[in-house]
N, CA, C and O of each residue as an XYZ file, in Angstrom:
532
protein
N      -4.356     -7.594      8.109
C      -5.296     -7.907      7.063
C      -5.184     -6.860      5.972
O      -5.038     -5.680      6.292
N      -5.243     -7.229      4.693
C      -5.393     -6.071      3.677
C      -6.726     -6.501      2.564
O      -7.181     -7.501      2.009
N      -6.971     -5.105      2.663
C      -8.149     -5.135      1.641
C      -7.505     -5.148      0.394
O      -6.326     -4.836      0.562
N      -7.709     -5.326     -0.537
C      -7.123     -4.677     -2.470
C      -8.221     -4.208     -3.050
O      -9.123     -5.045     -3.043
N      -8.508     -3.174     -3.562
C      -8.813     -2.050     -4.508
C      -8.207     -2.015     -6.018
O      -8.167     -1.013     -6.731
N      -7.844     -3.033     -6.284
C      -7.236     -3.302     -7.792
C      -7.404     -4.702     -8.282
O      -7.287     -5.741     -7.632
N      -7.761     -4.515     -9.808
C      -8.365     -5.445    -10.722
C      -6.803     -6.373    -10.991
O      -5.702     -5.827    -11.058
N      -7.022     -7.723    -11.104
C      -6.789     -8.245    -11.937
C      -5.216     -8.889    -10.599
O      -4.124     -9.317    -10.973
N      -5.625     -8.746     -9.306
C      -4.527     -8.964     -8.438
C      -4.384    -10.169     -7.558
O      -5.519    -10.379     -7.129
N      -3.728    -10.885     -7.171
C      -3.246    -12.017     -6.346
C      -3.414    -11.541     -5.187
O      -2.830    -10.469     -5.025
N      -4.238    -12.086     -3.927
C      -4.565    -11.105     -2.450
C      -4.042    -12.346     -1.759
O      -3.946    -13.370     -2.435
N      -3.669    -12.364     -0.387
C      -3.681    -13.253      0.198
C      -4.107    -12.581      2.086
O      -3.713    -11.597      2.712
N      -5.111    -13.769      2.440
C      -5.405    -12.894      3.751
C      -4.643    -14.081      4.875
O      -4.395    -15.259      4.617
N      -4.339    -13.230      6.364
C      -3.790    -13.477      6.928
C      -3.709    -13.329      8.414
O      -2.613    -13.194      8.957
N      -4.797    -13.347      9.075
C      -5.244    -12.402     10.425
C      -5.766    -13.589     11.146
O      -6.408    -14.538     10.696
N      -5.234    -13.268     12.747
C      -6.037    -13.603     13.837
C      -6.975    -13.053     14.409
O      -7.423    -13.539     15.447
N      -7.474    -11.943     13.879
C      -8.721    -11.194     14.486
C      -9.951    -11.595     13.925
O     -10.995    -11.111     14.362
N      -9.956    -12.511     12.909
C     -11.050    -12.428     11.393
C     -10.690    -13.747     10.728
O      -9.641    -14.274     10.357
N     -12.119    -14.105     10.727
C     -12.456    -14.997      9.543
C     -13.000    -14.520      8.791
O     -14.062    -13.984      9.110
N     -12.553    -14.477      7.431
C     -12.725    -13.766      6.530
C     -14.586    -14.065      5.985
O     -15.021    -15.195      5.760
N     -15.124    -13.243      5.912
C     -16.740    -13.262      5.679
C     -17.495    -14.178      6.801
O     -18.655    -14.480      6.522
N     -17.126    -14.512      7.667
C     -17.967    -14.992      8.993
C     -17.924    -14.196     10.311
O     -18.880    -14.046     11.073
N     -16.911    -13.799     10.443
C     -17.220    -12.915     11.544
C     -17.178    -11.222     11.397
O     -17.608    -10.654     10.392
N     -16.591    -10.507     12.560
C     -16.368     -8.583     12.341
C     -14.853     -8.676     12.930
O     -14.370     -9.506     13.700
N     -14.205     -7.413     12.234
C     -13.062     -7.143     13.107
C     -13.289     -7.044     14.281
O     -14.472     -7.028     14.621
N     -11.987     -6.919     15.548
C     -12.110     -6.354     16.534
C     -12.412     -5.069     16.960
O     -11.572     -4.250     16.588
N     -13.485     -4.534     17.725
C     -13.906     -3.144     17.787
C     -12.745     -2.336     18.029
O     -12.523     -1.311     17.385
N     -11.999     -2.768     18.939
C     -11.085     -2.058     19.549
C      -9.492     -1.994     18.888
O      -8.451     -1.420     19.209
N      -9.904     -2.902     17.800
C      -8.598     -2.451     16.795
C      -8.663     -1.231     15.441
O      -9.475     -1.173     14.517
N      -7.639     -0.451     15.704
C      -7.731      0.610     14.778
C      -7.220      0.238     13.176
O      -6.267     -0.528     13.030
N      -7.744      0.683     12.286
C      -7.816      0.244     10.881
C      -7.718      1.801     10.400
O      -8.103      2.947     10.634
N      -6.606      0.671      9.226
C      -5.767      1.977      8.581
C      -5.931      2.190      7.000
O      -5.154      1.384      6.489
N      -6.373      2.672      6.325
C      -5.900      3.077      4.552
C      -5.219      3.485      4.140
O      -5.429      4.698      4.151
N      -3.877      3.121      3.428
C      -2.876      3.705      3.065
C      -3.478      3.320      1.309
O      -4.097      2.360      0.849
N      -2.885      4.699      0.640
C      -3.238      5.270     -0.346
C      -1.616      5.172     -1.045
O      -0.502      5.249     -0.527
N      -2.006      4.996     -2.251
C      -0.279      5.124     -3.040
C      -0.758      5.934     -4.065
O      -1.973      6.084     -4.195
N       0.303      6.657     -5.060
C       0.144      6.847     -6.520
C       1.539      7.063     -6.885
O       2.357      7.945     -6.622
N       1.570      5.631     -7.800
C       2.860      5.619     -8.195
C       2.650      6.388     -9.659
O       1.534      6.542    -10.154
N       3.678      6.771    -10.176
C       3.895      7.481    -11.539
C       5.282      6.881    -12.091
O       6.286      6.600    -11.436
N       5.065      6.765    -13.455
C       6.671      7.270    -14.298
C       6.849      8.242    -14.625
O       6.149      8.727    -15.514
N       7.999      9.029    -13.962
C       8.443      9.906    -14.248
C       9.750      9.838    -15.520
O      10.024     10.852    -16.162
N      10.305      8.820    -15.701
C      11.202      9.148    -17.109
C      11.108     10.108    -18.148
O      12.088     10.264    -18.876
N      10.021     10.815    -18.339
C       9.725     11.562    -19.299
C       9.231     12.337    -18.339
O       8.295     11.912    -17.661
N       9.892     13.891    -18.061
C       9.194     14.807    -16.924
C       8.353     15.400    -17.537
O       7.333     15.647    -16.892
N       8.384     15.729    -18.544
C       7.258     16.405    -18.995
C       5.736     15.623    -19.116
O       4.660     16.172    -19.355
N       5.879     14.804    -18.981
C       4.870     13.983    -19.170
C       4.879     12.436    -18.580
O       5.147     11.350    -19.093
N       4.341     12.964    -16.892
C       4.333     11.787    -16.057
C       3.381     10.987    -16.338
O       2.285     11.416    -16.698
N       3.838      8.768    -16.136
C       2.773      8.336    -16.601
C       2.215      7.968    -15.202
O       3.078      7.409    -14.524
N       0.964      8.127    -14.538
C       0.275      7.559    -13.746
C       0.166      5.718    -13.578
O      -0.767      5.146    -14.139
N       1.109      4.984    -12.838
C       0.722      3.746    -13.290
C       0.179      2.650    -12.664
O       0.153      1.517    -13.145
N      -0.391      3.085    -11.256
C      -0.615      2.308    -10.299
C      -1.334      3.528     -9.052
O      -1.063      4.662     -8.657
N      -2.242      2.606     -8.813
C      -3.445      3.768     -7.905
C      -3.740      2.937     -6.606
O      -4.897      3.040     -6.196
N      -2.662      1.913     -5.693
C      -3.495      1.089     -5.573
C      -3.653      1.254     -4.104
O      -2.665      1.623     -3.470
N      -4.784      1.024     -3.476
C      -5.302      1.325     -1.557
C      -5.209     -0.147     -0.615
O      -5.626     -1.265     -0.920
N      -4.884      0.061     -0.040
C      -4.656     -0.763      1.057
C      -5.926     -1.069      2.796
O      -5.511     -0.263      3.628
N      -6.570     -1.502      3.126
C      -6.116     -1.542      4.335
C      -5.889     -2.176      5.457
O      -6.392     -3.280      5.250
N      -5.385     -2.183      6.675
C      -4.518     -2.429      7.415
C      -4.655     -2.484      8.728
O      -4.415     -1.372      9.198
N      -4.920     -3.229      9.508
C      -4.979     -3.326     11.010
C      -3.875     -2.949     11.966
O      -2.895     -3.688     12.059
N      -3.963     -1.935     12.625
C      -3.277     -1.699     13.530
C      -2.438     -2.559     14.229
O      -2.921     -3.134     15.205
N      -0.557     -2.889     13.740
C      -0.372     -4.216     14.697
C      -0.121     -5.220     14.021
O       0.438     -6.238     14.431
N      -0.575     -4.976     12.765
C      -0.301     -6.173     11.606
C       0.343     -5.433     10.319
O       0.395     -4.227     10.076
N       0.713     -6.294      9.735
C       1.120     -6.157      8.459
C       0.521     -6.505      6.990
O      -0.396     -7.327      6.990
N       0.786     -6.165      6.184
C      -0.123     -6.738      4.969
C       1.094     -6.574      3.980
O       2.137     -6.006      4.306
N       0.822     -7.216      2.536
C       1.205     -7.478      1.421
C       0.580     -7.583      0.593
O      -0.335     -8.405      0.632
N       0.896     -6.445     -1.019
C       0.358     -6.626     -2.260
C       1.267     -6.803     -3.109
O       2.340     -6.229     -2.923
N       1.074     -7.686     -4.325
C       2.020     -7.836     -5.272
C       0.698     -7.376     -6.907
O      -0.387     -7.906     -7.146
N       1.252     -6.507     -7.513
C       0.168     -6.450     -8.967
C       1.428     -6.367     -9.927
O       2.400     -5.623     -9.795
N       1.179     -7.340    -10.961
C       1.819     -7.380    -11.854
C       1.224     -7.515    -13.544
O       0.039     -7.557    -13.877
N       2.330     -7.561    -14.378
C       1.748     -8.364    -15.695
C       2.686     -9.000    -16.282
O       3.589     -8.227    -16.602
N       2.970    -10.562    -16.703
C       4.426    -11.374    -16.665
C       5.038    -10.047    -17.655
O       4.569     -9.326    -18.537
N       6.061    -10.159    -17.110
C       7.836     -9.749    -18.226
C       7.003     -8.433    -18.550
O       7.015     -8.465    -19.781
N       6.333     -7.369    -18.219
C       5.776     -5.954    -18.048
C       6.015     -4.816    -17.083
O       6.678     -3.784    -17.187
N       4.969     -5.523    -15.718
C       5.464     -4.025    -15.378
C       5.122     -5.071    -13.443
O       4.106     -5.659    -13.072
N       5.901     -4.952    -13.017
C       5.652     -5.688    -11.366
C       5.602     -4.677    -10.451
O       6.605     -3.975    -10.579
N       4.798     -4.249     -9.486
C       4.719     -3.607     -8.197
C       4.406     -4.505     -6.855
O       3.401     -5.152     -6.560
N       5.428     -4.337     -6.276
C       4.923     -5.012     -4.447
C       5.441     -4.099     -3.709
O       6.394     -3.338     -3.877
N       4.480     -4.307     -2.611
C       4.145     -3.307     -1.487
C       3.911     -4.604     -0.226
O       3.233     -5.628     -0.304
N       4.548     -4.214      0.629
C       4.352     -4.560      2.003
C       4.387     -3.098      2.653
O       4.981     -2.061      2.360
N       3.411     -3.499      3.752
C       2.961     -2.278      4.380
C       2.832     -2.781      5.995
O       2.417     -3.887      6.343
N       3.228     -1.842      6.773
C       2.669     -2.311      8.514
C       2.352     -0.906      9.058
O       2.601      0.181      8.537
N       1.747     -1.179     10.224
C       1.046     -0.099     10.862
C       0.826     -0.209     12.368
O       0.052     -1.016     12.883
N       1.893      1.044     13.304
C       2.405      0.378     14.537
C       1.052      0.399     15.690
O       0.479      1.468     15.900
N       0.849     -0.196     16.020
C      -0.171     -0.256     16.963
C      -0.295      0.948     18.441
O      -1.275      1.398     19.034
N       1.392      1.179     18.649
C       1.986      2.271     19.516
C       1.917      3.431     18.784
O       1.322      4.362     19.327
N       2.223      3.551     18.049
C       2.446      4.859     17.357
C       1.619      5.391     16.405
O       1.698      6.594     16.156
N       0.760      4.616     15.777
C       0.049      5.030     14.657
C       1.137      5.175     13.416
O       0.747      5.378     12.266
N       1.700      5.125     13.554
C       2.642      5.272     11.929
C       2.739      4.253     11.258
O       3.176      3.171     11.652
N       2.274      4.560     10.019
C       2.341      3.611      8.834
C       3.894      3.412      7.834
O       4.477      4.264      7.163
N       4.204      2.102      8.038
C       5.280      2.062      6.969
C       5.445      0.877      5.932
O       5.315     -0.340      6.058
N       5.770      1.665      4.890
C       5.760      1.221      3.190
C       7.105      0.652      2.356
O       8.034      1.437      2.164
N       7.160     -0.239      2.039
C       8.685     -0.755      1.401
C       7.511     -1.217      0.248
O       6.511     -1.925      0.371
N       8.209     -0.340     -1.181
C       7.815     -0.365     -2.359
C       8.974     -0.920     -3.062
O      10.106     -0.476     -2.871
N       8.664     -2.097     -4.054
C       9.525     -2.565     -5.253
C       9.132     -2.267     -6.721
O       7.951     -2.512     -6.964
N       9.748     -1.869     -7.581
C       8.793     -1.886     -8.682
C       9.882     -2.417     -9.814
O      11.064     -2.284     -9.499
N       9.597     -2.990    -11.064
C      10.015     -3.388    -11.819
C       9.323     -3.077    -13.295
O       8.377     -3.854    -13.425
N       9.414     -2.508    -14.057
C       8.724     -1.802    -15.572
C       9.646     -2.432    -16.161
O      10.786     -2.407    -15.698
N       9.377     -3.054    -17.183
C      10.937     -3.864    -18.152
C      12.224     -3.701    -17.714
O      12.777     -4.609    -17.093
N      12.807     -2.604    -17.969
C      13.863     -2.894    -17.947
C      14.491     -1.437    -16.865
O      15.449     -0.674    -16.990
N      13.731     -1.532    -16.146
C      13.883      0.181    -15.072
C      13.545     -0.930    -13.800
O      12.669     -1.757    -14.050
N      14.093     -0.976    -12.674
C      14.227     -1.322    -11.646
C      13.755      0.187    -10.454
O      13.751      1.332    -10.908
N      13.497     -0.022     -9.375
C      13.332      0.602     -7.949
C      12.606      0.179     -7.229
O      11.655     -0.585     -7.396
N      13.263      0.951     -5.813
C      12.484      0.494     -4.564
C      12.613      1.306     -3.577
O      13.544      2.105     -3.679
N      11.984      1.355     -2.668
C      12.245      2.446     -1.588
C      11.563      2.025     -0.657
O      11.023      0.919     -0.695
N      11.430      3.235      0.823
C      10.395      2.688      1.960
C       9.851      4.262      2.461
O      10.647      5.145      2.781
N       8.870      4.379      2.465
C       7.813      5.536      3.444
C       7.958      4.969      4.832
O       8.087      3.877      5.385
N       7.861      6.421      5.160
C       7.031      6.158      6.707
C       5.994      7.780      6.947
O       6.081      8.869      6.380
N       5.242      7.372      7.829
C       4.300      9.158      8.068
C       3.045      8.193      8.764
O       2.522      7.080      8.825
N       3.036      9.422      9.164
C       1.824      9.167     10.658
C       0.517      9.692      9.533
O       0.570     10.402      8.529
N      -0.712      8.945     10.254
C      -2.015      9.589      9.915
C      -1.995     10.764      9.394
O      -1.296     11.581      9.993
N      -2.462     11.067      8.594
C      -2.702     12.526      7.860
C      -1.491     13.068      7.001
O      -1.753     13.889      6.121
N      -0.174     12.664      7.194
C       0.629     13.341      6.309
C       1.206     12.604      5.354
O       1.515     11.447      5.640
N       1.408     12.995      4.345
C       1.639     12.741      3.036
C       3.006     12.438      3.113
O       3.792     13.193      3.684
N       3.379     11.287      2.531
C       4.968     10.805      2.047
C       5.228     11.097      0.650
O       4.400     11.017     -0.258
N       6.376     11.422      0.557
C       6.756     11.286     -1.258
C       8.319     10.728     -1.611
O       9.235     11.208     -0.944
N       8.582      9.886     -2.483
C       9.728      9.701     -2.535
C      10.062      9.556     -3.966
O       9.282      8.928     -4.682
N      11.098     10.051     -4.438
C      11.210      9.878     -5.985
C      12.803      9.221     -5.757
O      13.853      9.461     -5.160
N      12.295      8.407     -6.508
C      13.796      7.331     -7.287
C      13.528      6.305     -8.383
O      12.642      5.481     -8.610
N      14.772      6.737     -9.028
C      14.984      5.843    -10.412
C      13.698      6.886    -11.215
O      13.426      8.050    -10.921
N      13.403      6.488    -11.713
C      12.388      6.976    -13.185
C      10.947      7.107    -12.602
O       9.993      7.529    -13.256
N      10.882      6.629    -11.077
C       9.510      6.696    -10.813
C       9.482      7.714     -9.132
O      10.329      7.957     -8.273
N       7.893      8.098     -9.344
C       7.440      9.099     -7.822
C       6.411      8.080     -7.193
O       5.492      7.558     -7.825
N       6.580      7.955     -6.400
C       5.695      7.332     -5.387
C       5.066      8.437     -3.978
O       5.743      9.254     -3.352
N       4.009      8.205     -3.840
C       2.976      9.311     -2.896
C       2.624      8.768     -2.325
O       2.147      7.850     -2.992
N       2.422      8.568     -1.115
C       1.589      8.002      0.229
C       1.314      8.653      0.607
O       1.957      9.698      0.700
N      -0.430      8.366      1.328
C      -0.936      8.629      2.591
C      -1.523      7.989      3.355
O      -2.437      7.340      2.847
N      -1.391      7.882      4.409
C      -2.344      7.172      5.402
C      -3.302      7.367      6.310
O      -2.690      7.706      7.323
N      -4.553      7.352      6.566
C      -5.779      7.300      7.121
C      -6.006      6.738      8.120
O      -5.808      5.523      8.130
N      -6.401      7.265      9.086
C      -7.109      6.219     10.452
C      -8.600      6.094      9.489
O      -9.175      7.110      9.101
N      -9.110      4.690      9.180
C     -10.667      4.335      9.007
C     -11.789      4.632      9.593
O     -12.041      3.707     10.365
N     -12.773      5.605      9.646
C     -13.506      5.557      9.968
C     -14.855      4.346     10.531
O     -15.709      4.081      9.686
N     -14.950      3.804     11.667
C     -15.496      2.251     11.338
C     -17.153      2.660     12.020
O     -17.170      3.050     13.187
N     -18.088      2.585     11.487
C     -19.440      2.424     11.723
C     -19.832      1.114     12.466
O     -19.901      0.127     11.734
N     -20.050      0.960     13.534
C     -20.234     -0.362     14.314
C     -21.864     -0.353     14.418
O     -22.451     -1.271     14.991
């Protein structure tokens, strides 16, 4: 299942644990937040911040975001999160006119990913959720 934290985006939900606004997750499934901050870096002196966007994620499942703006600037993210291991992993695409990249994270709870390619930095982290029952 993924939550989205960003305006103006295409969501699609997808879970056997949940009907979406009728029932609760499963207690006993762990839920994850993965955090991004993508930047353009083409100009080092002056990185542009261009995408902030949070995720989250059921232990065991996978999720997908796509945020775009036609013939502008496209970001998708698929994300999963191993149910054995706790490790979260990220395959990022991005497309800005005419600058292409993509890459993939991986990192367990608490530590920070970073990967720089092509003109852009991408930052991950991932969170075990705190869940109030």
């Amino acid at each position: 299942m993924i939550l989205s934290l960003a305006s103006g985006c295409r969501v699609t939900f997808d879970t056997h644990y949940q009907k979406i606004g009728t029932e609760n997750i499963h207690p006993n499934i762990s839920q994850y937040i993965m955090e991004f901050e993508i930047a353009d870096i083409s100009d080092e002196s002056n990185p542009i911040k261009i995408a902030t966007p949070r995720l989250i994620v059921l232990a065991g499942s996978d999720a997908e975001i796509s945020i775009g703006e036609l013939k502008k600037q496209f970001i998708e993210i698929k994300a999963f999160v191993s149910k054995e291991t706790g490790e979260g992993t990220a395959e990022i695409s991005i497309i800005q006119n005419e600058k292409r990249a993509s890459g993939k994270l991986t990192t367990r709870a608490g530590q920070p990913a970073k990967l720089l390619t092509g003109d852009f930095a991408i930052q991950f982290i991932l969170k075990e959720a705190k869940i109030d029952q």
